[in-house]
C-alpha positions in Angstrom: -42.4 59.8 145.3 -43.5 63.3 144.6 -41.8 66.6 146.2 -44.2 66.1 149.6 -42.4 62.9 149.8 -38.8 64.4 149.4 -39.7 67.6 151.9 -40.4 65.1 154.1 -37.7 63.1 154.2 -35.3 66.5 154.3 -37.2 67.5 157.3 -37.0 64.2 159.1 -33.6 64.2 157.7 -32.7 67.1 159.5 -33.7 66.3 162.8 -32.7 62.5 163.0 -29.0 63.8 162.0 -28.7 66.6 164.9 -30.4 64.2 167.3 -27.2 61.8 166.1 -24.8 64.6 166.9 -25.8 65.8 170.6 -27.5 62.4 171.5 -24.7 60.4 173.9 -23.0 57.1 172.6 -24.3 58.2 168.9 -22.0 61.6 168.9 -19.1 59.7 170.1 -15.8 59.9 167.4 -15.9 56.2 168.1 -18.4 55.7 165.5 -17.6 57.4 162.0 -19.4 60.3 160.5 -20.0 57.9 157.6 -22.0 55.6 159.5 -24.2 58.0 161.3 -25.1 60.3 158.0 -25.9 56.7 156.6 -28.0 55.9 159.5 -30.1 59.1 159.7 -30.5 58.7 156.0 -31.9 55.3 155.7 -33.9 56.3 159.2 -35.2 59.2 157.5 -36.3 57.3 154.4 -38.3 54.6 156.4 -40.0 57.3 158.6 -40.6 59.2 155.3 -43.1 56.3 154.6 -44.7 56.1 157.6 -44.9 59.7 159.0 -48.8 60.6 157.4 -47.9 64.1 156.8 -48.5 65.6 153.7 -46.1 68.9 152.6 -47.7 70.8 149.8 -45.6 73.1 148.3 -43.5 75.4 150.6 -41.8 79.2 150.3 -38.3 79.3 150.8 -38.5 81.3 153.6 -40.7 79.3 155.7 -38.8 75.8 154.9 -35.5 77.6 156.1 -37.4 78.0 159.0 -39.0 74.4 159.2 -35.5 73.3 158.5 -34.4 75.4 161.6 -36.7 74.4 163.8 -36.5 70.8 162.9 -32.3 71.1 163.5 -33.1 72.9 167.3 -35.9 70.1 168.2 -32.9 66.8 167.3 -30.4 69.0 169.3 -32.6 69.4 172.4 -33.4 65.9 172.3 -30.2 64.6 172.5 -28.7 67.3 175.0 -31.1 66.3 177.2 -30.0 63.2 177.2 -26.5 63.6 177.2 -26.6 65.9 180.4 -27.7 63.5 182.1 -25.0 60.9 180.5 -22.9 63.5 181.8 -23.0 62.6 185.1 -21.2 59.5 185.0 -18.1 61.5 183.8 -18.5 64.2 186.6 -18.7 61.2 189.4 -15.7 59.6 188.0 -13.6 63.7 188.3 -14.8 64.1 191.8 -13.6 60.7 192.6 -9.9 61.3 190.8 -9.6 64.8 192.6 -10.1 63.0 195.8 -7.5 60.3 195.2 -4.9 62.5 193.3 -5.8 60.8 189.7 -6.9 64.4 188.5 -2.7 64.7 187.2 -3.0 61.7 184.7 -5.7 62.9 182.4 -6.7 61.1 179.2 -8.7 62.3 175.7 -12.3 61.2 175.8 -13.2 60.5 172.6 -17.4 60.1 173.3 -17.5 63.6 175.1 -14.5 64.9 173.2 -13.0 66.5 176.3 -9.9 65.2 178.9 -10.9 63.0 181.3 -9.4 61.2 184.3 -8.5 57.9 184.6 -11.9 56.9 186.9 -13.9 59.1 184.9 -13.4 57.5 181.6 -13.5 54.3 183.1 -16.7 55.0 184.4 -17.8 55.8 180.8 -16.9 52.9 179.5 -18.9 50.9 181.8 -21.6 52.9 181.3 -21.6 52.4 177.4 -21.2 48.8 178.1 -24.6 48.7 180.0 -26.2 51.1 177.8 -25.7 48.6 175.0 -26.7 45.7 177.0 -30.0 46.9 177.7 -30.0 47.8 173.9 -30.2 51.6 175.2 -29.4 52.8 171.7 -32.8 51.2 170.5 -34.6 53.0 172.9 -32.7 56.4 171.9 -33.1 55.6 168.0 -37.0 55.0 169.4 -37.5 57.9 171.0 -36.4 60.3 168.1 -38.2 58.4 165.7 -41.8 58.9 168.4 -41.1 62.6 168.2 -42.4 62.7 165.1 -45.6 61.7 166.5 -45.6 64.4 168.9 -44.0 66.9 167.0 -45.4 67.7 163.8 -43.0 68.7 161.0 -45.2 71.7 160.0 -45.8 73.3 163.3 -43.5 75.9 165.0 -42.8 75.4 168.7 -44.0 78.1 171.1 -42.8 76.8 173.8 -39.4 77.8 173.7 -40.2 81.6 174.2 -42.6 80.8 177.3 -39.7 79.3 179.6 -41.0 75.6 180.0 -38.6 74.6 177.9 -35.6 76.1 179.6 -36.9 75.3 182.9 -37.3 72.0 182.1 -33.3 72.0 181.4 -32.4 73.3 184.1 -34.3 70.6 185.7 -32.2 68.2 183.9 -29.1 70.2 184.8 -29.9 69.4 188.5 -30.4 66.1 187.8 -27.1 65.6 186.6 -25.5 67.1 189.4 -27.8 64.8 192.5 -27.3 61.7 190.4 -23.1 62.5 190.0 -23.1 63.4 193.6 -24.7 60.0 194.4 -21.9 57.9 192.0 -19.2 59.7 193.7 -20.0 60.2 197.6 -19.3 57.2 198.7 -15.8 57.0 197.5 -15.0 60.3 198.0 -16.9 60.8 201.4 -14.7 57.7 202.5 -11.6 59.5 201.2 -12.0 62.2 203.4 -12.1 60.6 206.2 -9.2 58.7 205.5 -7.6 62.3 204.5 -8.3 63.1 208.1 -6.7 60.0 209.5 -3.5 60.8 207.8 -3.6 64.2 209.3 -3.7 63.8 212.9 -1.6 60.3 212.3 1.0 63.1 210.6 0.3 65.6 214.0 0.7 62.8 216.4 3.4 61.0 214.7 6.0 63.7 212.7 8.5 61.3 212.1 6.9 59.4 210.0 6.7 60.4 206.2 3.2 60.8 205.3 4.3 62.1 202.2 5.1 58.4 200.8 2.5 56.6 202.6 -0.9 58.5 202.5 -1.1 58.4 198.1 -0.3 54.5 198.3 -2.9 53.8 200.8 -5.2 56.1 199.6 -5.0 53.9 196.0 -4.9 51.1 197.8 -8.4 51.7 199.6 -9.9 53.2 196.6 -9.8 49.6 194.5 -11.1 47.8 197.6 -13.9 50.2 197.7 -14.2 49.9 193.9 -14.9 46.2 194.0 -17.6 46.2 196.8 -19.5 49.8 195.2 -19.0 48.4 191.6 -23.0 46.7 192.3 -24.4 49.7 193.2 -22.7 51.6 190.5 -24.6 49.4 188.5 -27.9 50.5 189.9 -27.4 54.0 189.8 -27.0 53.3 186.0 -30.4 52.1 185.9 -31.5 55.0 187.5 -29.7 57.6 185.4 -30.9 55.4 182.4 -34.4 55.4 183.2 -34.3 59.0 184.1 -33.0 59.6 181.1 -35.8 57.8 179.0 -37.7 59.8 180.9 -36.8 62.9 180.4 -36.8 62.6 176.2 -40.4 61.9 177.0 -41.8 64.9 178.8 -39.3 66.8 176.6 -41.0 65.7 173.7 -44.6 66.5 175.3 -43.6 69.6 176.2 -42.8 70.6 172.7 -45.3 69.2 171.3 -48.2 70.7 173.5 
């Protein structure tokens, strides 16, 4: 193992270890900051023997800057695919604005943020499947194939020509159709049901809609809740395989 080797295995280091902070289910608190450093190291030692990439000796300056650009490419990767994780949480906030869970918030700890009640709920599930499918293989495969598109030597133009950007912004849109999707038919029900209780509160003042309508409206909402739950399920394959996706023409697009 001569200094090639060990520039390398920084390099690789380096980008395996940022992909494990920004990639979803990996940059969760859930999982310790011991484990993941020791699972991009022994990662980056096993790719280190298998990437065919030789580093002869390199300036300081320019391995700050492979070291930089190594960092950016792990972050993009995983934002990528945690925008679109993202829209599992958003579904589950549209849902609890429309039901009047958005008052009992709770700490997230995989996003880090407050979340409602359906919202983290939905998260859960959606780690569940993710596992299930063995999800995390495919995202611990998907870094490890950038390396074949990506070399560790070459600086990426790309990201000053707008393909790159666009592409997020792509992704961005994604999140919101595919959170939209989750949520509308809960909330689209909702509001019907919101304009039920108004005319029934118009036609009928004497009654006190005040104490009926949040009730009912919980009521409905877990009956709904057991008859979507399938296709809640289907959208996850959807936003999973989009997601795949989306690391992979990512990926191409950087390495062009």
């Amino acid at each position: 193992m001569d200094i090639s080797f060990w520039l390398s295995a920084l390099l690789i280091f380096v980008r395996i270890s940022s992909f494990m902070v920004s990639a979803p289910l990996f940059s969760g608190r859930q999982i310790p900051n011991q484990y993941k450093v020791g699972l991009s190291v022994a990662l980056s030692f096993l790719c280190a023997g298998v990437v065919d990439e030789p580093i002869e000796s390199l300036s300081q300056w320019m391995l700050m800057v492979l070291i930089l650009k190594e960092f950016l490419v792990g972050i993009v990767l995983g934002l990528v695919a945690s925008i679109l994780f993202y829209s599992v949480q958003m579904a589950g906030a549209l849902i609890d604005l429309q039901i009047g869970f958005a008052m009992a918030t709770m700490f997230d700890p995989t996003f880090q943020t407050s979340t409602q009640l359906t919202g983290r709920f939905k998260n859960i599930l959606a780690i569940l499947v993710l596992l299930s499918i063995n999800g995390h293989h495919l995202l611990i495969q998907g870094v490890l194939a950038s390396f074949d598109w990506i070399s560790l030597q070459s600086l990426i133009p790309d990201w000053t020509d707008g393909r790159l950007s666009s592409f997020v912004l792509e992704s961005v849109k994604q999140m919101f159709m595919i959170g939209f999707l989750m949520a509308a038919p809960i909330t689209g029900t909702m509001f019907i049901v919101d304009i039920a209780i108004g005319i029934l509160s118009r036609t009928v003042p004497q009654l006190n809609i005040l104490s009926i309508a949040p009730p009912l409206k919980i009521m409905l909402y877990f009956v709904l809740y057991m008859f979507l739950l399938p296709s809640f399920i289907y959208l996850l394959n959807i936003l999973f395989e989009t997601m795949f996706g989306s690391m992979s023409s990512i990926m191409k697009i950087m390495g062009a």
